[in-house]
N, C-alpha and C positions, 0 to 999 in steps of 0.2 A: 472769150476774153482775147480780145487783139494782144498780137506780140509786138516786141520792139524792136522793128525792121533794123537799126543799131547793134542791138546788142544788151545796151546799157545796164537792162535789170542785169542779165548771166553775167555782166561783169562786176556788178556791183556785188551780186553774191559771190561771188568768185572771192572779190578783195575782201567779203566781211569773213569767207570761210577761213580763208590764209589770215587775219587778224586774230582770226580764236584761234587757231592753231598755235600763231606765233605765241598767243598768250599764256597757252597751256608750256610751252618748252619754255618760254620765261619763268613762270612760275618752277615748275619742275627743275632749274636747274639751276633759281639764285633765289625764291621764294615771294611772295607776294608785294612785298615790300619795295621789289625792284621792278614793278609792271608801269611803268609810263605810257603815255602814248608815242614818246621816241623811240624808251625801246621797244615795245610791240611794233612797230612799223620797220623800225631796220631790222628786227630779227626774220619780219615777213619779205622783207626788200620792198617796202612801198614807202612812200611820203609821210608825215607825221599829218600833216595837214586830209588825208587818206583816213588815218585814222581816228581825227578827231569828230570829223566829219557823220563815219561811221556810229562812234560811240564817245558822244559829249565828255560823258565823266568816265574815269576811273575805275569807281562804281559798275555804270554800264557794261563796260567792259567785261569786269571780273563775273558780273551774274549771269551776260550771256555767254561767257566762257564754260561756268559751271553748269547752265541750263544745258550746254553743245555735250559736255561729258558725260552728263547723264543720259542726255537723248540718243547721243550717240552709241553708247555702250548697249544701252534697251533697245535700238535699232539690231547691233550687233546679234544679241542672244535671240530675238526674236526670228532675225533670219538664219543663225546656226543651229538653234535648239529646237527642233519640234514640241508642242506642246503638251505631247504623252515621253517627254525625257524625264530620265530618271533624276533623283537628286545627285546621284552619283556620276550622271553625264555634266549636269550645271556645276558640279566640284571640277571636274575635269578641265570644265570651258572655263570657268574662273582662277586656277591657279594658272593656266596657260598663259591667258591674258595680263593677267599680274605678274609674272614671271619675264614675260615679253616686252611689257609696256612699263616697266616699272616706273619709270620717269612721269607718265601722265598719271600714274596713282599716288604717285608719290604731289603733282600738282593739283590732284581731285582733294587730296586730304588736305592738302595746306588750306582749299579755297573754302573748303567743308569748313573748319576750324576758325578762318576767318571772318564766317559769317556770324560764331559767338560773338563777337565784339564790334559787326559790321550790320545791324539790321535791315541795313541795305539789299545785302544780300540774302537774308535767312530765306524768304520764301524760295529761292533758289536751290538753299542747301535741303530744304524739307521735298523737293521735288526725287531727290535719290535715297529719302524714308519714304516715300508714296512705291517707289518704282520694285524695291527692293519687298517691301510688302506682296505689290502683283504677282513678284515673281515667287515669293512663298506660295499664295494660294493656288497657284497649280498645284502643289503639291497637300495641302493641306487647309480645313476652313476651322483649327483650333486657332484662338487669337493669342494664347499663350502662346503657341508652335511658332506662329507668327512673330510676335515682337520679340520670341528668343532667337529665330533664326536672324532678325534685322538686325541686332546686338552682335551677336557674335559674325556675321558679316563685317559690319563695321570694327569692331577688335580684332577680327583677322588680318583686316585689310592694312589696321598701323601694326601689329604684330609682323607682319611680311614685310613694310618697310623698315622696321628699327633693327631684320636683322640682314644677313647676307645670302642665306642659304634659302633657296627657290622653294617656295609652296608646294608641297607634296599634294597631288591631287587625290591618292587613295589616305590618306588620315582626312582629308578635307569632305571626299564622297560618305565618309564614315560618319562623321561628325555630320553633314547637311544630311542623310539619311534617321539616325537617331533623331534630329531636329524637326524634322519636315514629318517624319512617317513612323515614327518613336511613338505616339501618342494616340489617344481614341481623337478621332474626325480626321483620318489621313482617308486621302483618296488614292484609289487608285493601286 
């Protein structure tokens, strides 16, 4: 595959990665409501025309933002978490990250939520019920195990934002281990 003696694609990813970026601290810090293409563009420091370019609709925008969250998060645990870690390592690496990043879970959950009413977005928001699955069955091939540990992921995750007080990662290790390896079909 010839490159582009320019530049152009690495730039144009460049500007689309600082557009989801920008989109996620917009969300995160005024709610979905207030995502333009103005302001996603001046919160990235680029042109509005930069970012229409990039992402037509609105729409567009908010599903590749949510698809960047999810992907990127499952990039994350994938390179921090070997794949013989314990439930109680992925509790560990999960309140850290929510504890740290609260601002982009607190923009993950608004875009999640939005996509009840935006079916624009749903196949987006159903992409971090797929990932959140994968990451049970490491630990486990009960499908009950399963869709209790994705449930209670997801309640933990608006529980940790509606309060102040940081995710305890051993009540969490406690709780994904009962979930995950609690039951007959735990591995490992």
């Amino acid at each position: 595959m010839p490159t582009e003696p320019d530049g152009r694609r690495a730039r144009g990813q460049e500007t689309r990665r600082r557009l989801l970026d920008a989109t996620v601290r917009v969300v995160g810090r005024d709610g979905p409501a207030a995502v333009t293409h103005r302001a996603v563009a001046a919160e990235a420091g680029l042109t509005k025309s930069l970012a229409t370019y990039h992402f037509a609709t609105i729409d567009d925008l908010l599903t590749a933002a949510l698809i960047e969250c999810t992907e990127a998060y499952a990039r994350q645990i994938a390179a921090d978490l070997p794949p013989d870690s314990s439930p109680a390592d992925l509790a560990e690496h999960l309140a850290a990250n929510i504890n740290e990043h609260r601002q982009d879970w607190l923009a993950y959950y608004e875009l999640f939520l939005l996509a009840v009413r935006r079916p624009a977005l749903r196949a987006a928001a159903l992409q971090w019920t797929k990932w959140t699955t994968s990451i049970a069955r490491r630990y486990t091939d009960d499908p009950v195990a399963i869709d209790a540990f994705v449930s209670a992921l997801d309640g933990l995750g608006v529980a940790a934002l509606l309060c102040d007080d940081p995710v305890d990662p051993r009540q969490l290790g406690r709780m994904f281990t009962y979930l995950l390896r609690g039951r007959q079909g735990k591995r490992g």
